[in-house]
C-alpha positions as CSV (number, residue, x, y, z in Angstrom):
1,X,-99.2,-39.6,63.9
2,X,-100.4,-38.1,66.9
3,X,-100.7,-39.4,70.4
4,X,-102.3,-39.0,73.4
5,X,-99.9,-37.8,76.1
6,X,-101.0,-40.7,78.2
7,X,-99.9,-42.8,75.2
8,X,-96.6,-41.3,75.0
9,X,-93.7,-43.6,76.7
10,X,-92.4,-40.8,78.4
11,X,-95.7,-40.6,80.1
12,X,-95.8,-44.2,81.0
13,X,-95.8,-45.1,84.8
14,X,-93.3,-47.4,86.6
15,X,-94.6,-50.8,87.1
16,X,-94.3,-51.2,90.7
17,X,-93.0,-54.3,92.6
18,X,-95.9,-56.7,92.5
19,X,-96.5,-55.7,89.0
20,X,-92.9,-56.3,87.7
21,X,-92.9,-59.7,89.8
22,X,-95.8,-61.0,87.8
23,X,-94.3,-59.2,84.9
24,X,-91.3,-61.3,85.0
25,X,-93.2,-64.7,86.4
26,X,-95.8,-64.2,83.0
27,X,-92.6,-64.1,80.8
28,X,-90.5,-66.7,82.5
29,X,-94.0,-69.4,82.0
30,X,-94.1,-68.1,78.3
31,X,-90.8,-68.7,77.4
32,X,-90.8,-72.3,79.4
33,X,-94.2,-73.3,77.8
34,X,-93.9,-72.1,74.5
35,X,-96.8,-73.7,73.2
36,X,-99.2,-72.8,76.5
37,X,-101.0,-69.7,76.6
38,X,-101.4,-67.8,79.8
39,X,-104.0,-65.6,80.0
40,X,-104.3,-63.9,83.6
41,X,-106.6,-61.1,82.5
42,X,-110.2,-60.9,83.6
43,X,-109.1,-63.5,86.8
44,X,-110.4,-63.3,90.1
45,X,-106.8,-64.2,91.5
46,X,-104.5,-61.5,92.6
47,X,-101.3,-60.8,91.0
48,X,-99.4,-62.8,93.9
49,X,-101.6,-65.8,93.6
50,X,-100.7,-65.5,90.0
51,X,-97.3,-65.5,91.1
52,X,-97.5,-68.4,93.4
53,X,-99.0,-70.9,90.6
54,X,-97.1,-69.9,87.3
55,X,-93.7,-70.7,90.0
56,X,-95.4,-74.3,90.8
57,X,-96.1,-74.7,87.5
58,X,-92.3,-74.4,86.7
59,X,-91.2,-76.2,89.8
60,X,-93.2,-79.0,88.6
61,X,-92.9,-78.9,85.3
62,X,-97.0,-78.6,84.6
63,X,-99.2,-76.1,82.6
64,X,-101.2,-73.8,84.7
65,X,-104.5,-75.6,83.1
66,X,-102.9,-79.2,84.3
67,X,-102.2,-77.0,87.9
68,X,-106.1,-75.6,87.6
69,X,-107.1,-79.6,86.4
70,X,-108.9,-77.8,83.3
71,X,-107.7,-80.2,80.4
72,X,-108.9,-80.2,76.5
73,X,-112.0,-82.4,76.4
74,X,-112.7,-83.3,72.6
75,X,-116.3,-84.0,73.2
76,X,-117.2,-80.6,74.2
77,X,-118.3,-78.1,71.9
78,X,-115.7,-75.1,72.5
């Protein structure tokens, strides 16, 4: 199969610091909150804002939609 060069891992670029921060903050949430997705793409926060809320969430031991106060509600049509 054939790939693009800017496909190829060699080609890949470093992630830089604020990248590999979030990175690592996006993986430490997933593995805490198994059952929580986290989906940061498409936000109007920045990567450290991101940063700053998935660490509260752990600190406190809440979900980043319990954090945002964007709960479930069975009566809406979804």
């Amino acid at each position: 199969m054939m790939l693009p060069d800017f496909l190829k891992k060699e080609n890949r670029k470093q992630l830089n610091e604020l990248d590999q921060r979030l990175y690592e903050a996006v993986n430490r949430y997933n593995e805490y909150f198994k059952d929580d997705g986290l989906i940061t793409e498409g936000s109007s926060l920045s990567r450290e804002e991101w940063i700053d809320y998935i660490d509260t969430c752990l600190r406190e031991n809440i979900t980043i939609w319990e954090l945002f106060g964007e709960n479930y509600d069975e009566e809406l049509d979804y």
